[in-house]
N, C-alpha and C positions, 0 to 999 in steps of 0.2 A: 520833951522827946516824943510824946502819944500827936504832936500836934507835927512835928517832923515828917514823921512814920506816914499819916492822914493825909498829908501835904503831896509827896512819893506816893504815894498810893494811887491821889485821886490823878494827878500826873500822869501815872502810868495808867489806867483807866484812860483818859482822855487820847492820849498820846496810840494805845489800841484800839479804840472807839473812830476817829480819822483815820486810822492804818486799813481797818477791818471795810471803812465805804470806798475805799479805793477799788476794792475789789473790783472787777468786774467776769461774773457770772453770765457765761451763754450755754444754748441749747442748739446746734448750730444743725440737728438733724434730727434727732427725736426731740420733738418739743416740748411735751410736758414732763419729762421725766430724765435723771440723769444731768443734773448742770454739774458744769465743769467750769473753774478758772479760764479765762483767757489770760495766758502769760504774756509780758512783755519781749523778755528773750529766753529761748531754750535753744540746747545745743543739739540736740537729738530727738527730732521730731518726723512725724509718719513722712511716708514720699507725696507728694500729691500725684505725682506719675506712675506711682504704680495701679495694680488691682489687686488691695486685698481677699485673702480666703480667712476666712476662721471660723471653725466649729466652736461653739459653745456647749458645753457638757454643765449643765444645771440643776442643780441637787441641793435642796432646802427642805426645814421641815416648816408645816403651817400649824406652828404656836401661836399663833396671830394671826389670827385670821382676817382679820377687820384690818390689817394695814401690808402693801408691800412687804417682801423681806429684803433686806439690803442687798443678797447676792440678785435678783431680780432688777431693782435700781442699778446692777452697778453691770448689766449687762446694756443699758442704756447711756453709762458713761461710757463703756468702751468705742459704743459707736458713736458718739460725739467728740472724745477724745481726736476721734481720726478724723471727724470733720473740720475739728477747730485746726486742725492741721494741714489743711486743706485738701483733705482725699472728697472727691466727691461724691455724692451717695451710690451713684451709679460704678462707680469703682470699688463698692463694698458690696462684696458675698459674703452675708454672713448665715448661719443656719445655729438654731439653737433647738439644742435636746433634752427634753426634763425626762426627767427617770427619779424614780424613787417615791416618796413622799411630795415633791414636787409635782409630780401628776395631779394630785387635787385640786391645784393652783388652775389647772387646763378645762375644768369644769365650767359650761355656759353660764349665763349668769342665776337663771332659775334653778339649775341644778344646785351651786353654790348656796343660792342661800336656801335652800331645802335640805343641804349639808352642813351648813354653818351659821342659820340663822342671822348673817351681815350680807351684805350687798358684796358682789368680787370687787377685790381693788384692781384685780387682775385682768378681767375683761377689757378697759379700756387700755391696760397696760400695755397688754399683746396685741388688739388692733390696732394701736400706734404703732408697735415694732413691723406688723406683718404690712401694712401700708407703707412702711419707707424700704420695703422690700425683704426685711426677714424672712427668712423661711421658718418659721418653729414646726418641731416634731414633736412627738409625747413617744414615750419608749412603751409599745403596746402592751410589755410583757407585766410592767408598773404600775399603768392605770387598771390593767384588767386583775391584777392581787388586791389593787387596795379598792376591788367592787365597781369600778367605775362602769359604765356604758359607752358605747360609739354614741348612741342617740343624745347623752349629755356633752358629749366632747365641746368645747370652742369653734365658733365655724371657720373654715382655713387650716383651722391647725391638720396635719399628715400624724398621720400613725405608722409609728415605726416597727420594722419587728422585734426588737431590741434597742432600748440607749447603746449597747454593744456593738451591735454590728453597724447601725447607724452612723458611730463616731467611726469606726472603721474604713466605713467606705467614704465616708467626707475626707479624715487624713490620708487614705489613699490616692485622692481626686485633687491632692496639695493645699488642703486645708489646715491653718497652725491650730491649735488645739488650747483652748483655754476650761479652765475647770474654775468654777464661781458655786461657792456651797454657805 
């Protein structure tokens, strides 16, 4: 029976291990970051004709500082999501807002590790996004409680007056609104 059991088992191992390289994984707009499946069929997928908007509202804490946090990565799938769907990058306004304890994340990279003692995993994070056209903001009211300076900010990155009024005036300007914590 143990040798049955062993037999099914290693089967199903195998039979997942062939399933699992079928895969295939693209990056189809932010390169290093954020892979997504390429699907075979879906029934409900982005327009390529349209222009999307969407604000991004990003709010993390840095328990780990030495690595990404997943809501960070998965601001990277969303924009690949809509490439692998053929939006083209030029079709995507996206703006992303950190407020909170995420502001720390916005720290250059001497700053960071004069704050954390590791290297930003963030630095090259956000100049990939701001290169395929990102807008990021830091919500000014955030980094300036949790100490921070302009002089250390990220370069590129805006400062906002508010994660608040920031996300405000994007969903007035007909931006969909996503919230990634």
């Amino acid at each position: 029976m143990k040798h049955i059991a062993l037999i099914a088992f290693s089967l199903l191992f195998v039979a997942q291990l062939s399933f699992s390289q079928e895969k295939k994984w693209v990056n189809p707009i932010i390169k290093n970051y954020g892979r997504i499946l390429e699907l075979e069929k879906v029934d409900v997928a982005p327009d390529p004709n349209m222009e999307y908007k969407i604000v991004i509202e990003l709010v993390h804490k840095l328990d780990k500082p030495e690595r990404l946090d997943f809501s960070v990565t998965n601001v990277a799938r969303l924009i690949n999501l809509h490439g692998v769907g053929g939006v083209k990058p030029e079709n995507l306004k996206i703006a992303v807002v950190v407020h909170a304890g995420a502001t720390n994340s916005m720290l250059n990279a001497d700053a960071y590790k004069a704050k954390y003692e590791v290297d930003s995993p963030y630095a090259a994070f956000y100049k990939e996004l701001m290169e395929a056209g990102v807008e990021v903001v830091v919500c000014g009211q955030s980094y300036s409680m949790y100490g921070n300076k302009v002089e250390d900010l990220m370069p590129n990155v805006k400062i906002g007056t508010s994660a608040l009024t920031a996300i405000s005036t994007y969903q007035l300007k007909g931006y969909a609104f996503f919230k990634m914590e």
